[in-house]
C-alpha positions as CSV (number, residue, x, y, z in Angstrom):
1,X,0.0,0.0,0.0
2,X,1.0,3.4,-0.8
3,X,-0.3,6.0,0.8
4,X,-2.0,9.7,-1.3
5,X,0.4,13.0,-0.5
6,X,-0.4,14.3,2.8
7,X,-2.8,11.6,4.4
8,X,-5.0,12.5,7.0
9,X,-3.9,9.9,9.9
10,X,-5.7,9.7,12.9
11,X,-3.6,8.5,15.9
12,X,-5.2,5.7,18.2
13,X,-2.8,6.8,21.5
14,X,-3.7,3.7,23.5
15,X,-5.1,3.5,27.3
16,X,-1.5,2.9,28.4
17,X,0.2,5.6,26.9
18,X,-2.1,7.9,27.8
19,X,-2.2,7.2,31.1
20,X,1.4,6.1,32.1
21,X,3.7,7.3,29.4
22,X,2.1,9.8,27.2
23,X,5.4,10.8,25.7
24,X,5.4,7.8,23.3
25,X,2.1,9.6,21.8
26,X,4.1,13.0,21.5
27,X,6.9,10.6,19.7
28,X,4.1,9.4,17.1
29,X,2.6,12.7,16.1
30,X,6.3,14.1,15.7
31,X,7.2,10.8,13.2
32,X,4.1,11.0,11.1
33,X,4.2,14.6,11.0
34,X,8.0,14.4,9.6
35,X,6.9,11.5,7.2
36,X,4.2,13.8,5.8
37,X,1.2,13.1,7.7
38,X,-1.8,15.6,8.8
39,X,-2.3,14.2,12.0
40,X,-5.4,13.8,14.0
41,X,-6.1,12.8,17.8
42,X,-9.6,12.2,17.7
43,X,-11.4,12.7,21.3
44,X,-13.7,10.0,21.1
45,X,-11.5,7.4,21.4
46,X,-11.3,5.7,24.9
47,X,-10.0,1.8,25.0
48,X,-9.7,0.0,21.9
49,X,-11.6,-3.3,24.1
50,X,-8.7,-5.5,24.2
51,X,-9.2,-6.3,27.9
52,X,-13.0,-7.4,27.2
53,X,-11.9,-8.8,24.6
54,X,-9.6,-11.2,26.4
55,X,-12.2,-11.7,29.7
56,X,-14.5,-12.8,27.0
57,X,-16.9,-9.6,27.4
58,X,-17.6,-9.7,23.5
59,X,-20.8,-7.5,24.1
60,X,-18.5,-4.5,25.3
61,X,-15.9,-5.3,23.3
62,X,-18.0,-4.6,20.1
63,X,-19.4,-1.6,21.7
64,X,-15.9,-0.6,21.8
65,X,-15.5,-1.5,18.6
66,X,-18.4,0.8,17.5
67,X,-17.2,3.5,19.4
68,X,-13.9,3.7,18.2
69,X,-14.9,3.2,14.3
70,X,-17.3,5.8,14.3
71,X,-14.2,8.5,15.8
72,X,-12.2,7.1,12.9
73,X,-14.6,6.9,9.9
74,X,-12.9,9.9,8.5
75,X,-9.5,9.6,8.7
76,X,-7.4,7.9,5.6
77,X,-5.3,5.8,8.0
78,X,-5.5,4.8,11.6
79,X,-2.2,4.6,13.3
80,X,-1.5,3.3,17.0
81,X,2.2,2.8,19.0
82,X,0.7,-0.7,19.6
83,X,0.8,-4.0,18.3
84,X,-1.4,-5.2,20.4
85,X,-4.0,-2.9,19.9
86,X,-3.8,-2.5,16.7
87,X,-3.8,-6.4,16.0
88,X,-7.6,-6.3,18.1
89,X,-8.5,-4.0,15.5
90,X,-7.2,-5.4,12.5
91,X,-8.6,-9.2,13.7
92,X,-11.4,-8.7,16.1
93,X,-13.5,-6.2,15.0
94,X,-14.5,-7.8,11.9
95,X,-15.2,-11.0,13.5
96,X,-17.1,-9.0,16.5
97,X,-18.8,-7.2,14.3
98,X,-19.9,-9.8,11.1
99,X,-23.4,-10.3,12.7
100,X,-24.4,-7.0,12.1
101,X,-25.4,-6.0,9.2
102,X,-24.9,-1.8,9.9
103,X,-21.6,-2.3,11.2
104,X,-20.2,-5.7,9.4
105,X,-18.5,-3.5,6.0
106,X,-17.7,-0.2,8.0
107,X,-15.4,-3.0,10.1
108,X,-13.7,-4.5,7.3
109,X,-13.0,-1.0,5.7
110,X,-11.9,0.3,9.4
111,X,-9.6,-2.8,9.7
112,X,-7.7,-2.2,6.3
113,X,-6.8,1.4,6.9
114,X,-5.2,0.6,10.4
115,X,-1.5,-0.1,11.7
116,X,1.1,-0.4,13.7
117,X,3.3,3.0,13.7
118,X,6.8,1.2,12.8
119,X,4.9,-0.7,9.6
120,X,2.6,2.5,8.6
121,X,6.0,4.2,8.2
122,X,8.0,1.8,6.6
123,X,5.3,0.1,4.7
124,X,3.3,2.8,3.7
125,X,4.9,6.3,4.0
126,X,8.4,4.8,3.1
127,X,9.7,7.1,5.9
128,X,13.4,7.1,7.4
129,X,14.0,9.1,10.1
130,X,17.1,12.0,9.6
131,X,19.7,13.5,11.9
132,X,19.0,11.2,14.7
133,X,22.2,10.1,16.9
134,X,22.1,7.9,20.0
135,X,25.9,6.4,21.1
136,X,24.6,3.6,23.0
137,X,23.7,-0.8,22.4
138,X,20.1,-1.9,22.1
139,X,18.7,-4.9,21.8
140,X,14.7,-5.6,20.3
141,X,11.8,-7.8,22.0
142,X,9.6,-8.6,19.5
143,X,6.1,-8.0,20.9
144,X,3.8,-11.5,20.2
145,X,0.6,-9.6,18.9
146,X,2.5,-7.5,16.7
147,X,4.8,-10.1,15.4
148,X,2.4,-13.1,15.0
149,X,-0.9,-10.6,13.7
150,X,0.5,-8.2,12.3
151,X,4.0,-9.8,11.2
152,X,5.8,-6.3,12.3
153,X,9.7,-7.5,12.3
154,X,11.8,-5.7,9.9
155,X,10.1,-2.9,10.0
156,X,11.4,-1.5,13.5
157,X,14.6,-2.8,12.9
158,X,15.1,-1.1,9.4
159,X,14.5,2.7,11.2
160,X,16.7,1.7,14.1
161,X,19.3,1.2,11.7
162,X,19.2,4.7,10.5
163,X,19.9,5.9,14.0
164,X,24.0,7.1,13.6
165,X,25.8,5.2,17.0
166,X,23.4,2.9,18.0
167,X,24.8,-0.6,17.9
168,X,22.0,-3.3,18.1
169,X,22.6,-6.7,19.7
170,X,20.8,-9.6,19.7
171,X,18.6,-11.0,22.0
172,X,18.5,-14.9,22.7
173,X,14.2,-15.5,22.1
174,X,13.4,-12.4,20.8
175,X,10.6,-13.7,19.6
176,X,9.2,-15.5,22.8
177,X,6.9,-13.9,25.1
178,X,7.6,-11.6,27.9
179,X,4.8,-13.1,30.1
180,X,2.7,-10.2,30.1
181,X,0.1,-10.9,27.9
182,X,-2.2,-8.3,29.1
183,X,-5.0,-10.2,31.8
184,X,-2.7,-13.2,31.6
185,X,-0.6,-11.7,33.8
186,X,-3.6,-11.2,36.1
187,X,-4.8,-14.7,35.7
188,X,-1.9,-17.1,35.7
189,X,0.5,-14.9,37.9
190,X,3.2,-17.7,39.0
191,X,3.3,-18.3,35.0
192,X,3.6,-15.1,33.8
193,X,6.7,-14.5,36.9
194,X,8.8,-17.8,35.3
195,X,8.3,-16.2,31.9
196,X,9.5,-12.9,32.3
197,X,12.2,-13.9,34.5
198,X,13.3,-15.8,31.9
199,X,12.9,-12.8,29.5
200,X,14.6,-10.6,31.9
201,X,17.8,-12.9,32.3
202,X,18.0,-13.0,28.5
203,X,17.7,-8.9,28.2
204,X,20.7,-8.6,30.7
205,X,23.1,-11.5,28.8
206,X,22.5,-9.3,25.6
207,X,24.8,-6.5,27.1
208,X,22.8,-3.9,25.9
209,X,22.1,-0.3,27.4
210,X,18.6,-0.5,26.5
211,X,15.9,-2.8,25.6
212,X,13.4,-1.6,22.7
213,X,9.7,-2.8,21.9
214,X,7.0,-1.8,19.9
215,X,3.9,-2.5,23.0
216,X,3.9,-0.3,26.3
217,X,2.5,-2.9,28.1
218,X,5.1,-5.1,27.8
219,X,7.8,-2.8,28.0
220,X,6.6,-1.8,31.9
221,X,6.4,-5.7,32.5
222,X,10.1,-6.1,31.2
223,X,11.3,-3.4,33.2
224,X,9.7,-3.9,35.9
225,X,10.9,-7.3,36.0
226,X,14.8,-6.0,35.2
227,X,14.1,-3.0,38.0
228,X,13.2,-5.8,40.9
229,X,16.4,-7.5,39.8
230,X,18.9,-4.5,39.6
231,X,19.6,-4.8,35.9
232,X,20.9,-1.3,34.8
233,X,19.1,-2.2,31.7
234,X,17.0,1.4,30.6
235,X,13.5,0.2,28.6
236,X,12.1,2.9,25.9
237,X,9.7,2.2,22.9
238,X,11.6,1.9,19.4
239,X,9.4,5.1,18.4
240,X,10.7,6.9,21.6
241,X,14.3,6.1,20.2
242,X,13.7,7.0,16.5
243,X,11.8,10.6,17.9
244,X,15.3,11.3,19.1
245,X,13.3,11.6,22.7
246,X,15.8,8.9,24.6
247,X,17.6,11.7,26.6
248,X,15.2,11.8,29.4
249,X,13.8,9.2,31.8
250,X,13.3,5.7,30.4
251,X,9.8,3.4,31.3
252,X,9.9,2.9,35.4
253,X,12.6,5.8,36.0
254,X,11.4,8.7,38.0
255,X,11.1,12.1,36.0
């Protein structure tokens, strides 16, 4: 896909980022404005329903849905910092919404307009950012939804590469879950603690400065996790990073 001159993009910011680190939002409208992009925060978007989603509340979940398509309908693309969230609308709302007949096509039009920031830019604004230095090691968790729905891989990778100092290391099961998982944290706790602290013991044999991701969410699990352990490990999103806004406090550090 290849996106008209100056598309009107309206930016999904996500209940986490809005609430906990609203910076990564700041980040996105700064990107998509320097790829080109008129950008749009539309106010009546609240959660996209992922968590009643997940408990199995499909009834709020499409109200959700509903809610969020209507604050979209005009906007060329939808863009979100989240894989996650972006995934739940790419997947579940036409499969939430089939049964209705008012709200079945506007779903499937919604869903094909929408994506994940690192993959709107590569994939559909060909964007690179310019001028942006960071003399430090990083290595890349691959968040699950955004990997396995929405096959985001490259994509981050290829704009980190344009960042002049930044040396990127691998990470041993970058691909594996971080045992967050949104309410599977919440519902198989003991699980969830053996996962990340598996994650987390990976993220510190890497070597890196900093550990990047594409999903807030699993970001504050990660560095949570590496904080409890005393990891000097610093956790940002990729899009914090490619904004050139790395220089202040990273997730979990006091302001």
């Amino acid at each position: 896909m290849v996106a008209k001159p100056n598309p009107r993009v309206g930016l999904f910011v996500t209940c986490l980022v809005d609430a906990i680190r609203p910076g990564i939002g700041f980040a996105a409208i700064q990107l998509l404005e320097e790829a080109g992009c008129r950008v749009e925060v539309p106010q009546g978007q609240t959660c996209c329903g992922q968590p009643a989603l997940n408990s199995g509340d499909d009834t709020d979940a499409a109200h959700l849905a509903r809610q969020t398509i209507a604050a979209f309908e005009g906007c060329d693309h939808v863009v979100l910092p989240s894989g996650s969230c972006a995934g739940t609308m790419v997947h579940a709302y036409p499969e939430l919404l089939a049964g209705d007949p008012q709200w079945a096509a506007r779903a499937t039009a919604f869903a094909a307009k929408t994506h994940e920031i690192t993959s709107f830019l590569v994939d559909v604004m060909g964007y690179r950012p310019q001028g942006r230095r960071l003399d430090a090691s990083a290595t890349y968790h691959d968040s699950c939804a955004g990997l396995r729905e929405l096959r985001i891989a490259a994509q981050p990778r290829a704009l980190l590469a344009e960042v002049e100092g930044l040396q990127m290391r691998p990470l041993e099961g970058n691909d594996v879950c971080c045992g967050f998982g949104g309410t599977f944290c919440v519902k198989y706790p003991q699980i969830s603690e053996a996962i990340t602290t598996e994650k987390a013991e990976a993220i510190e044999r890497s070597g890196a400065d900093i550990l990047l991701a594409g999903d807030l969410g699993c970001l504050m699990n990660m560095a949570g996790k590496l904080h409890r352990r005393g990891a000097r490990t610093r956790c940002f999103h990729t899009i914090e990073v490619l904004a050139g806004h790395a220089d202040g406090p990273a997730i979990g550090e006091e302001g």
